[in-house]
BALOBA-1460 file (C-alpha; in Angstrom, 3 decimals):
// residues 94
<rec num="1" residu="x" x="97.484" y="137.591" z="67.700"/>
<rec num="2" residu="x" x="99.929" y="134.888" z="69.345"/>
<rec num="3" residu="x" x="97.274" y="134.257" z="72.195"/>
<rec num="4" residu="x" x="95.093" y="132.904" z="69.280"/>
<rec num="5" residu="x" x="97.606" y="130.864" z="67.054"/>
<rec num="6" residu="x" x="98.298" y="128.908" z="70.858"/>
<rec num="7" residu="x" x="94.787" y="128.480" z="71.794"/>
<rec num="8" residu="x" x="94.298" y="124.887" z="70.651"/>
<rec num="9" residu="x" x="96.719" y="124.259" z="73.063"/>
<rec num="10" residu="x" x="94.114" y="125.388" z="76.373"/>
<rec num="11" residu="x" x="90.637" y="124.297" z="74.332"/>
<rec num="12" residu="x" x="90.017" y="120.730" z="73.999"/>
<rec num="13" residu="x" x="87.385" y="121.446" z="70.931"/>
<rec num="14" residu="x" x="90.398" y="122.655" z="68.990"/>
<rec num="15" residu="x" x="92.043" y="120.193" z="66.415"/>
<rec num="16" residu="x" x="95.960" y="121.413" z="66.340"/>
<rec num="17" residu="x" x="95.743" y="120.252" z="62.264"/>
<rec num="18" residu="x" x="93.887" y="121.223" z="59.832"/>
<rec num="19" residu="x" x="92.965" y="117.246" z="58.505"/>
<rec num="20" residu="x" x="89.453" y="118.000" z="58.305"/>
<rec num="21" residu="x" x="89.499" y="121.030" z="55.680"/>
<rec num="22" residu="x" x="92.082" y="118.865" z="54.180"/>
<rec num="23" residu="x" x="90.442" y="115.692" z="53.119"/>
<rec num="24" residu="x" x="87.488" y="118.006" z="52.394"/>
<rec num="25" residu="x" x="89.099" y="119.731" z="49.411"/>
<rec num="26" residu="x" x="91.012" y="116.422" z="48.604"/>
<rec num="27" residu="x" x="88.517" y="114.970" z="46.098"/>
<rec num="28" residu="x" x="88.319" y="118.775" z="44.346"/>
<rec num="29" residu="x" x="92.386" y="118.722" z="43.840"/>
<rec num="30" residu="x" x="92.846" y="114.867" z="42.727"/>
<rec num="31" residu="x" x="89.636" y="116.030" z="40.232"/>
<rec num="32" residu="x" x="91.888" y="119.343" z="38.864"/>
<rec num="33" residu="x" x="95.204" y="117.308" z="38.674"/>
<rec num="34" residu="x" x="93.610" y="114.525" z="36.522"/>
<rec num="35" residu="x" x="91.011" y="116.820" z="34.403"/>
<rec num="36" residu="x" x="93.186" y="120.045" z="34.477"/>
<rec num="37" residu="x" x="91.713" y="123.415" z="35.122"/>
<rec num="38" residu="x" x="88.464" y="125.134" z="33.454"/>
<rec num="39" residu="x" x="88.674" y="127.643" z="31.110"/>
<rec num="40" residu="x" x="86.725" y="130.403" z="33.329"/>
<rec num="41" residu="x" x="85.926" y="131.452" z="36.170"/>
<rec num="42" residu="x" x="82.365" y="130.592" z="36.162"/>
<rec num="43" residu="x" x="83.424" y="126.787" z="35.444"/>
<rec num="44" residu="x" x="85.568" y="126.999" z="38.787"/>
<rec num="45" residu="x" x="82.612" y="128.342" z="40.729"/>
<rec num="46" residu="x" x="80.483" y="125.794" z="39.277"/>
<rec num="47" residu="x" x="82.943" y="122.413" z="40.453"/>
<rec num="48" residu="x" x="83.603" y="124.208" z="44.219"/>
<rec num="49" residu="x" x="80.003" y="124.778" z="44.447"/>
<rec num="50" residu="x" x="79.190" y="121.252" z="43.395"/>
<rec num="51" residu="x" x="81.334" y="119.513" z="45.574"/>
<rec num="52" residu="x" x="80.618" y="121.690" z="48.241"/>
<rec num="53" residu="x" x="76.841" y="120.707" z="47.913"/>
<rec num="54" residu="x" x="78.262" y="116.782" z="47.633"/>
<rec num="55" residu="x" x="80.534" y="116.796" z="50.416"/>
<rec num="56" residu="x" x="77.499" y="118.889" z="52.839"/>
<rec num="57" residu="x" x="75.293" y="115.821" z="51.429"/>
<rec num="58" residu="x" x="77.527" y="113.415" z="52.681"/>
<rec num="59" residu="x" x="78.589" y="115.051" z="56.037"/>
<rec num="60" residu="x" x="74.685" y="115.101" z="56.996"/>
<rec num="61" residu="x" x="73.554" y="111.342" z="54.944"/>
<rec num="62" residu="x" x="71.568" y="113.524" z="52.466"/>
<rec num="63" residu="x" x="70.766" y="111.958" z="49.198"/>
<rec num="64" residu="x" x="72.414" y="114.718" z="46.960"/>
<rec num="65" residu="x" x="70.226" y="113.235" z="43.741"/>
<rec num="66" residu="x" x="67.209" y="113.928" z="45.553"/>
<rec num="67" residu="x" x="68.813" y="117.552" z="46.828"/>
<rec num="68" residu="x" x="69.499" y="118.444" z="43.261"/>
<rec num="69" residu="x" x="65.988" y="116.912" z="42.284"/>
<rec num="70" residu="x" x="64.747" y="119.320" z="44.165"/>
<rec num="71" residu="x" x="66.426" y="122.354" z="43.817"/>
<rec num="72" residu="x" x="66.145" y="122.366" z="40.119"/>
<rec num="73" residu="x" x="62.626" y="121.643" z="40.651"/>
<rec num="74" residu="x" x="62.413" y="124.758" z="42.792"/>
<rec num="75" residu="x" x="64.434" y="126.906" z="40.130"/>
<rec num="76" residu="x" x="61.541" y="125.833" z="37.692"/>
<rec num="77" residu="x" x="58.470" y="126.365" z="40.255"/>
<rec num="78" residu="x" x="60.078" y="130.352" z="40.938"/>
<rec num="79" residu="x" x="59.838" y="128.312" z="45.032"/>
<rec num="80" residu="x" x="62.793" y="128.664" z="47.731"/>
<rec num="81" residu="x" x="65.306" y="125.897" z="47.422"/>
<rec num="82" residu="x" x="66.082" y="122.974" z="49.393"/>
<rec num="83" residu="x" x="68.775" y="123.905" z="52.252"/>
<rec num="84" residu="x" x="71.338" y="122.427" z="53.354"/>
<rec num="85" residu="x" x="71.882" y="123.892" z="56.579"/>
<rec num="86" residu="x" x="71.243" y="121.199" z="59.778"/>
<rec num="87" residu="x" x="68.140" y="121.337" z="61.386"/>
<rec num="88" residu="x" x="67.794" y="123.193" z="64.231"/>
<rec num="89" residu="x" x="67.808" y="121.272" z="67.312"/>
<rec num="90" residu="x" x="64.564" y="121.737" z="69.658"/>
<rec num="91" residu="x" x="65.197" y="123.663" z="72.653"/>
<rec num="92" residu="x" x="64.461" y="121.561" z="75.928"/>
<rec num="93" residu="x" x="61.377" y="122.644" z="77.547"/>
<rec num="94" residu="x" x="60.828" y="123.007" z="81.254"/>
């Protein structure tokens, strides 16, 4: 295991901090401290999957009314729902 807690230290794609999961969950904690806590744990599913779907809309410059639109329009229609996973980027040919 200590080769892998050191090996930011040899791989330049490796942040040292963890900033980035940090200001992700940032607007989810001020939102708990100010609000308080649900009452169940189907209400704290339902705020970590909604601003996990906001903060993947912003990451990618998704319109997350338009993603929501959409999916609850799929829900309806019985149809697979939007995704957010990136597109896939076209191999180069030759």
């Amino acid at each position: 295991m200590w080769p892998a807690l050191w090996s930011f230290t040899t791989n330049p794609l490796l942040q040292p901090t963890s900033n980035a999961a940090e200001q992700a969950l940032r607007s989810l904690v001020l939102k708990r401290k100010i609000s308080g806590p649900t009452c169940s744990l189907r209400g704290d599913q339902f705020l970590a999957r909604g601003f996990n779907v906001h903060g993947i809309c912003l990451r990618q410059g998704l319109d997350l009314w338009r993603f929501m639109h959409n999916a609850v329009l799929a829900f309806i229609d019985k149809t697979a729902p939007p995704s957010l996973l990136p597109a896939p980027v076209a191999a180069p040919s030759g």
